[in-house]
DRENBAPA-536024 format. One record per residue: x, y, z of N, C-alpha, C in turn. Coordinates in steps of 0.02 Angstrom, whole numbers, plus 32768, in hexadecimal, padded with zeros to 4 digits. Each point is the difference from the previous one (the first is absolute). Layout:
residues N
XYZXYZXYZ/...
END
This chain:
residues 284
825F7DD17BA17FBF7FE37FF77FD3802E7FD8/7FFD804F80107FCA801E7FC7802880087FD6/803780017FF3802380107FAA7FDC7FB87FDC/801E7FB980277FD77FB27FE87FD680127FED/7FC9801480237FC3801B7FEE7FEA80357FBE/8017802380047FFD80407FD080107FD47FBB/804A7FE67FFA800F7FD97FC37FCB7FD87FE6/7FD47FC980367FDD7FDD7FDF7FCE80197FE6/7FDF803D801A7FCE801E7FEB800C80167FBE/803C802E8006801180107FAD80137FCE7FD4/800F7FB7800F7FF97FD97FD07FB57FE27FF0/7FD87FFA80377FCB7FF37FEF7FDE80417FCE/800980257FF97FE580397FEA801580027FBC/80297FFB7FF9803F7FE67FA47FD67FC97FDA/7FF47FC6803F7FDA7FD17FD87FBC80087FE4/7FEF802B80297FC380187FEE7FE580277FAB/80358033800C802080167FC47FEC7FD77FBF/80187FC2800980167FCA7FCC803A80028006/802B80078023805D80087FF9800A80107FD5/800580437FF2801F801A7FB4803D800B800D/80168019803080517FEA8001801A7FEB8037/80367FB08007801C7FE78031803180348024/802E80297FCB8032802A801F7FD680378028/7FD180107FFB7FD88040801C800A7FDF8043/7FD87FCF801B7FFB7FE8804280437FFE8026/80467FF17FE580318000800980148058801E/7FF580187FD7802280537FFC7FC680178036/7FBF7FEE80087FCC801F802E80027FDA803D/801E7FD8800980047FE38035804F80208032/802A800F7FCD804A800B80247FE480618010/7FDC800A7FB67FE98050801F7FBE7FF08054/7FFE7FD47FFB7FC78009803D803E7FF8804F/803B80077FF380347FDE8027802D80437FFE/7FF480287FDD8039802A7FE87FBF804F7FED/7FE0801580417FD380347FFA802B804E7FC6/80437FF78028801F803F7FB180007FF97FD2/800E7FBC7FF080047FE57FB27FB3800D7FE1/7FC5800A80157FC280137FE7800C80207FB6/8000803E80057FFB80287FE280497FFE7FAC/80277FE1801C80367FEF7FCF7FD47FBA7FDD/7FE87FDE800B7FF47FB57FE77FBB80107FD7/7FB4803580157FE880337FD7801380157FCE/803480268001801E801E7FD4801A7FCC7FD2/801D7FD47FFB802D7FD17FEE7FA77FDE7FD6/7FEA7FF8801F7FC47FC27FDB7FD280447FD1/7FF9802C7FFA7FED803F7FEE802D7FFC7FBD/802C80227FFF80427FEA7FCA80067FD07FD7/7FD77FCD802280057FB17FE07FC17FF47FCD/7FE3802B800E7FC280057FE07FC57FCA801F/800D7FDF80337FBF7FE480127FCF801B8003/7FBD7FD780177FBE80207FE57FE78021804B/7FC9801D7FF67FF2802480317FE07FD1803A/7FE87FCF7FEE7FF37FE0803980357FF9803D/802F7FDB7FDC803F7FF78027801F804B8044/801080177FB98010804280197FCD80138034/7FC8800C80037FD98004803080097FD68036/7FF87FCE7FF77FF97FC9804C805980168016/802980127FDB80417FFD80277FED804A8043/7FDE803E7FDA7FE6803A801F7FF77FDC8050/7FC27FDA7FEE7FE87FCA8030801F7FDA8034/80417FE57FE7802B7FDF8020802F80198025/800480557FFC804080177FFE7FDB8027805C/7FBD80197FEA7FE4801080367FF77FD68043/7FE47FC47FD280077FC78049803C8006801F/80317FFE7FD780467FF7800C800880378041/7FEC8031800B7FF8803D80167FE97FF28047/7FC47FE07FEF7FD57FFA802F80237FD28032/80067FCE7FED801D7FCD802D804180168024/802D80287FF5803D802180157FD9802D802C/7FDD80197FF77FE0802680237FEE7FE9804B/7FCB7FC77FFE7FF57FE6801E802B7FF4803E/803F7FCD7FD080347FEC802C801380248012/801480367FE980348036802E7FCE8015804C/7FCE80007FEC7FC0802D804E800C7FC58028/7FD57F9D7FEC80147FEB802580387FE6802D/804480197FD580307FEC801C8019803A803B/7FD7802E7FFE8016803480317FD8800A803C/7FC47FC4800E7FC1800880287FF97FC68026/805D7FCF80037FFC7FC080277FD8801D804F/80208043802F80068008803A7FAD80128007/7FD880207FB27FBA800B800C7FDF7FBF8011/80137FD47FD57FEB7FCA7FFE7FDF7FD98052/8041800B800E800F7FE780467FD880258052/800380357FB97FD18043805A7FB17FD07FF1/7FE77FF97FCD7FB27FF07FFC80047FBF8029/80437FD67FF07FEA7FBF802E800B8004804D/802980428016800F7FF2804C7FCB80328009/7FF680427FE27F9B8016800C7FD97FDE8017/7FF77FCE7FC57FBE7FF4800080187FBD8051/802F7FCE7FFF800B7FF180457FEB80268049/801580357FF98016803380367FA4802C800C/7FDF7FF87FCE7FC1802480127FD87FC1800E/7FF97FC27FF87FE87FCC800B800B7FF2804B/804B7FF6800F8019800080527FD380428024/800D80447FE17FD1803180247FB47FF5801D/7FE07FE77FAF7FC47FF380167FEC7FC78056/802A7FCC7FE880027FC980347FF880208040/8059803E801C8017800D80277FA6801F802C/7FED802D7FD17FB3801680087FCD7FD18015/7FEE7FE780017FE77FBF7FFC7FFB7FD78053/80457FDD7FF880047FD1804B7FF8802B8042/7FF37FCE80307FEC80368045804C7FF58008/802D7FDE7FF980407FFA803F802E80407FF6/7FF6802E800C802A80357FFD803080088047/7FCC8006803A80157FF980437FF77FB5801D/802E7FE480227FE27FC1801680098020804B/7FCC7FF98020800A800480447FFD7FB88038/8023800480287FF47FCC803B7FEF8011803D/7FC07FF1800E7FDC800A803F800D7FDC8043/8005800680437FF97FDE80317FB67FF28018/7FD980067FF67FB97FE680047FD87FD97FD0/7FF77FCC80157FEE7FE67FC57FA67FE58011/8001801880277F9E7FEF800F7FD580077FC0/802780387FBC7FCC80107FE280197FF77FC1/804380067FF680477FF77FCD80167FBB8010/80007FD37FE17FF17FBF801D80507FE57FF8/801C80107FC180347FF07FF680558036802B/7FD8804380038026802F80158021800B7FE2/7FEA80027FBF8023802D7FBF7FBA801A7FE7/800680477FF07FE8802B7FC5801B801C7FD4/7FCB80167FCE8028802C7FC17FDB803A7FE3/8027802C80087FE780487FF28029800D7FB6/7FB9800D7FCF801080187FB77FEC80478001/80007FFE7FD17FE480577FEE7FBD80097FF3/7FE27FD37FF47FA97FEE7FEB7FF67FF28049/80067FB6802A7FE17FE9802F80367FF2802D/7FD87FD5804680327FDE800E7FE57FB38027/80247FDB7FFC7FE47FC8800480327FD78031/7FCF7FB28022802B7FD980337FC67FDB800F/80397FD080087FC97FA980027FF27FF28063/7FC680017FEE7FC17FF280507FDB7FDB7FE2/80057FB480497FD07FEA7FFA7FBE80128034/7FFA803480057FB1802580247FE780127FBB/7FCA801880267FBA80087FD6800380498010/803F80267FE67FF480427FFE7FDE80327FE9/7FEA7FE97FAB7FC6801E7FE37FEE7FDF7FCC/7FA6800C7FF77FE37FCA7FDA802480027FB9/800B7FB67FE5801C7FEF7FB4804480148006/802D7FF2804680417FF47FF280117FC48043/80107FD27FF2800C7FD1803B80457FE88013/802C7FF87FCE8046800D80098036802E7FFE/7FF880277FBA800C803980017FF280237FEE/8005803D80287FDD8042800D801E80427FDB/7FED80247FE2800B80387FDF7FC380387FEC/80248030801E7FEA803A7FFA8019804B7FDC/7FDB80007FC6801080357FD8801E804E800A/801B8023800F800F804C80267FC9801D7FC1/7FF4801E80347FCF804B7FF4801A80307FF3/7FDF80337FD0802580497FEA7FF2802D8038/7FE97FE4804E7FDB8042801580287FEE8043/80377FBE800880197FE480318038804C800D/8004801880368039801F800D80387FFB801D/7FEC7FAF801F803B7FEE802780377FCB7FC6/7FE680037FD680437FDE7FC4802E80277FEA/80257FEA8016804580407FF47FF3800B7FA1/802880557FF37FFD800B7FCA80347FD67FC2/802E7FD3801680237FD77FE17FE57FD17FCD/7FC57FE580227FCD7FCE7FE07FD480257FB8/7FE2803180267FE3801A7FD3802980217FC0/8033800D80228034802A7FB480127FCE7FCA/7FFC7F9E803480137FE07FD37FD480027FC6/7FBA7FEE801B7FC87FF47FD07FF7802C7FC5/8006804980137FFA80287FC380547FEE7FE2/8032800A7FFB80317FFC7FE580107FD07FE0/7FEA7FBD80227FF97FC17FCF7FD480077FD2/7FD6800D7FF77FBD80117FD3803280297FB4/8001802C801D8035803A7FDB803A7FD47FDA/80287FCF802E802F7FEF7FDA7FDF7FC47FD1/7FBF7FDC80017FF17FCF7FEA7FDB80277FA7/7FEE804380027FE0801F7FC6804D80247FDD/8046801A802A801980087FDC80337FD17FE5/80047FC7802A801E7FCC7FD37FE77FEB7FB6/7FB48009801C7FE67FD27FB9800680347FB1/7FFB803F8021800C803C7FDA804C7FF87FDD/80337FF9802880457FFC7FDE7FFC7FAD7FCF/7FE47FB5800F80017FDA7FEC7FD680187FA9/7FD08019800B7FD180207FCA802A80157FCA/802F80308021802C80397FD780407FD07FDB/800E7FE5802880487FC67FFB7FE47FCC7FAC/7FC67FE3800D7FD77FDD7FCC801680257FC8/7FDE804B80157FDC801A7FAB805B7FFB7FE3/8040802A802E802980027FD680167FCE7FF1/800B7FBA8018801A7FD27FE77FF27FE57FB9/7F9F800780027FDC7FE27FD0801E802F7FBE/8015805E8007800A80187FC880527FE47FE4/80217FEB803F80567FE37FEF7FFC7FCD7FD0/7FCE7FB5802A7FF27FD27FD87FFA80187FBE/7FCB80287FE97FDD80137FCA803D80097FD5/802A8028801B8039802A7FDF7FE580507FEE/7FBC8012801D7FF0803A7FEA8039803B8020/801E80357FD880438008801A7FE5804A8012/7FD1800E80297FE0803D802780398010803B/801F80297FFE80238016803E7FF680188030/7FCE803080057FEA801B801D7FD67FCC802D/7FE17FED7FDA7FBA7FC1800680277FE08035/801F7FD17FF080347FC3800E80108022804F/802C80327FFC8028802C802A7FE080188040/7FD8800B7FEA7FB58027802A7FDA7FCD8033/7FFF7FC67FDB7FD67FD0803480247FDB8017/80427FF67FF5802E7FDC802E800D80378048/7FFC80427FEA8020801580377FB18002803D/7FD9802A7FC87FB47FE480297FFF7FB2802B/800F7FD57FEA7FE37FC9801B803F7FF18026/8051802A800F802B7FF480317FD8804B803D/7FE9802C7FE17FFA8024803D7FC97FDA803E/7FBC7FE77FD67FE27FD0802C80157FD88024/80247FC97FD880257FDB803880228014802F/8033802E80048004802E80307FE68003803F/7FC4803A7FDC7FBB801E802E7FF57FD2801E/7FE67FAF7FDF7FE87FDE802D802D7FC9802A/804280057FFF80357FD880337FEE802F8044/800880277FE580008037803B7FCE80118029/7FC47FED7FD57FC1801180387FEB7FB18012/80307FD5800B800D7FBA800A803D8003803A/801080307FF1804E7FFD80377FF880288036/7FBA80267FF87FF8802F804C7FDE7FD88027/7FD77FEB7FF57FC77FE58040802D7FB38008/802C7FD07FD280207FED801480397FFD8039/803480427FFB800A8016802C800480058033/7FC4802B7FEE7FE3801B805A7FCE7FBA8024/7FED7FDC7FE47FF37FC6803480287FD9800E/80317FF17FF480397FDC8008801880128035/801A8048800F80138052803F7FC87FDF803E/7FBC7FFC7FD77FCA7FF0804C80207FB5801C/800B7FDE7FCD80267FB5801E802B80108025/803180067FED8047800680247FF0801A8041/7FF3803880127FEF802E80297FBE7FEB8036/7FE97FCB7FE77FC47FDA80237FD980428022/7FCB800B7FC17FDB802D801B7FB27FF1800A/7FE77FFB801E7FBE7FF9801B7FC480257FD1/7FCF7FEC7FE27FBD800D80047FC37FF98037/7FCE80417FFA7FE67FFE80417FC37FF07FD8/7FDD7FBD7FFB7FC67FDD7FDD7FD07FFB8022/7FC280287FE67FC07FE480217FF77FCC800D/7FBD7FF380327FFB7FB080247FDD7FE07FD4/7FED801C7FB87FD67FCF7FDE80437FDA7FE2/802F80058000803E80037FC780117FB98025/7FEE7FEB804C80297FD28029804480048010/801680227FF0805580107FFA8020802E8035/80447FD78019800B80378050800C803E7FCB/8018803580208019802B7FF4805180087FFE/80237FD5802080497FF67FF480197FAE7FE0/80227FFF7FE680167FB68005803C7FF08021/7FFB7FCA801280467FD68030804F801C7FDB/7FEA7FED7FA3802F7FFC7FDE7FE97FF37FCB/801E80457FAD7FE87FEF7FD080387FF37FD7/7FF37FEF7FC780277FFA7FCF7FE780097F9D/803C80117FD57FCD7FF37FBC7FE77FDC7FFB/7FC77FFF7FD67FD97FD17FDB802B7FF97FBD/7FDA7FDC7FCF801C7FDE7FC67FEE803B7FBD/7FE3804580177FD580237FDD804580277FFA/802580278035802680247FFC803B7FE87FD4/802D7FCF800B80207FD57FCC7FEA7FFE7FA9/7FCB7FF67FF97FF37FFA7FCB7FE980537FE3/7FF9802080248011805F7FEA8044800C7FFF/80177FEC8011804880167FFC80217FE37FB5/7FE27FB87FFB801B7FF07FC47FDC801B7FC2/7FDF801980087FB680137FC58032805D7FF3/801280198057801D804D7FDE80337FE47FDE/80357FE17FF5803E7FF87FEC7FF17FE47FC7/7FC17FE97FDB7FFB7FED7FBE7FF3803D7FE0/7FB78015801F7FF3803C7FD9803B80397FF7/802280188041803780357FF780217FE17FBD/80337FCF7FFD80127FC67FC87FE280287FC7/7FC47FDB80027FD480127FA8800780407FE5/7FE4804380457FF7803B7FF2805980227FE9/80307FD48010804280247FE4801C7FD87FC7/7FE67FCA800480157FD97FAB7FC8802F7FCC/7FC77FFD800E7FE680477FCF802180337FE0/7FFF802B804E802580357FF78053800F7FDC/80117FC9801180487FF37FC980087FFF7FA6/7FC07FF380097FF17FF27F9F802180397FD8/80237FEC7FE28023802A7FC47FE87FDD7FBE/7FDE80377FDD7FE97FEE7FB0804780087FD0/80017FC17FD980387FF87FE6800080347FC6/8048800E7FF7801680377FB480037FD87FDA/7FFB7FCC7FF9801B7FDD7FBF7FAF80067FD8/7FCC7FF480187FB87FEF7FF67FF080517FD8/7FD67FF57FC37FE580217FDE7FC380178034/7FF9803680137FE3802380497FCD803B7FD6/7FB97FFA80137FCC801A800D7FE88038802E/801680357FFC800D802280307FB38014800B/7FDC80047FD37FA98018800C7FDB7FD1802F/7FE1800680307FD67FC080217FB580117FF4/
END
């Protein structure tokens, strides 16, 4: 499809000319197909005595010719980059979410005087559960209450999530950032190696960084599930201090799938090999 391309351009470009010669388009078209043959088919129209126009635009033609090989060779070596930006940019989107919903913990209560349904849900922000009392003004069904930075009875699990999600949500977007610029220079065909080289591995070490600061507080609340471990919650919170019986929420699941994209992205990055065949820029 870009050789299709390239040809029509250089025929449109001939016509432009005025077509001064049919065989030129012929010979510049098989040289646009045949990047070695450049410099022999130059030579050859040089010899022939054509005029300098010609001779020039072939200069012209011979470079595109260049360019576009170029091109192809980077994008044909950047399918797996390709692929990290789309399971990235997936995988930091799921992160954000995972951040987001309260259901991290679902707990089940035996009292339900105040927990109406006798289910709650403890996130990392709040935690929340449907009462129909009039527990506090401007919430009538369900009730949620924000954790405090000054609460000491919230275990440190919660809180490690909050900062670490945060962390993985700035260095995802940081590796997605990095992933862009090199693709955009592949697309380009700008044949910077360094350049190219540099921000793929940049934007695989982020992803990385941020599976991982996605995969701890994941983790370790998952450990508090299993292990059914108790929070001891103030009485503004309404919440016993043990539950009957907990289980994940829908938050933990969807971290788990968010680390296994990003890990994914951050090693399809890191795999990038800049091709030898490509006329390479070693200055960035």
């Amino acid at each position: 499809m870009l050789l299709a391309s390239g040809n029509q351009a250089y025929r449109r470009y001939l016509d432009e000319l005025g077509g001064q010669n049919d065989k030129i388009a012929e010979v510049a078209v098989f040289g646009w197909r045949q990047k070695t043959l450049c410099p022999i088919l130059l030579s050859l129209a040089s010899a022939s005595g054509l005029n300098a126009s010609l001779s020039s635009h072939g200069n012209r033609v011979c470079d595109r010719v260049e360019d576009l090989q170029r091109m192809s060779s980077l994008v044909s070596t950047s399918h797996l980059q390709l692929a990290a930006f789309a399971l990235g940019t997936v995988g930091w989107i799921l992160c954000t979410v995972s951040m987001g919903i309260v259901e991290w913990r679902v707990w089940h209560v035996d009292n339900t005087t105040v927990i109406s349904s006798g289910i709650a849900w403890v996130g990392i922000w709040k935690v929340c559960f449907i009462t129909y009392l009039h527990v506090s003004p401007g919430y009538k069904e369900q009730f949620c209450h924000k954790f405090s930075g000054y609460d000491s009875s919230i275990p440190h699990e919660i809180y490690a999530a909050q900062g670490l999600l945060l962390i993985a949500m700035c260095m995802g977007l940081l590796g997605l950032t990095a992933t862009i610029f090199a693709l955009r220079n592949v697309c380009m065909g700008i044949a910077y190696k360094t350049l190219i080289t540099r921000f793929f591995l940049v934007g695989g070490f982020f992803y990385i960084l941020a599976g991982l600061c996605v995969l701890i507080p994941v983790s370790w609340n998952f450990y508090s599930v299993t292990h059914n471990q108790s929070i001891a919650f103030p009485p503004s919170y309404y919440m016993p201090s043990s539950p009957a019986a907990q289980e994940a929420g829908a938050a933990i699941p969807i971290g788990i799938v968010a680390v296994i994209l990003l890990l994914l992205s951050g090693t399809f990055c890191l795999s990038y090999r800049f091709p030898v065949t490509a006329n390479t820029i070693t200055e960035s």
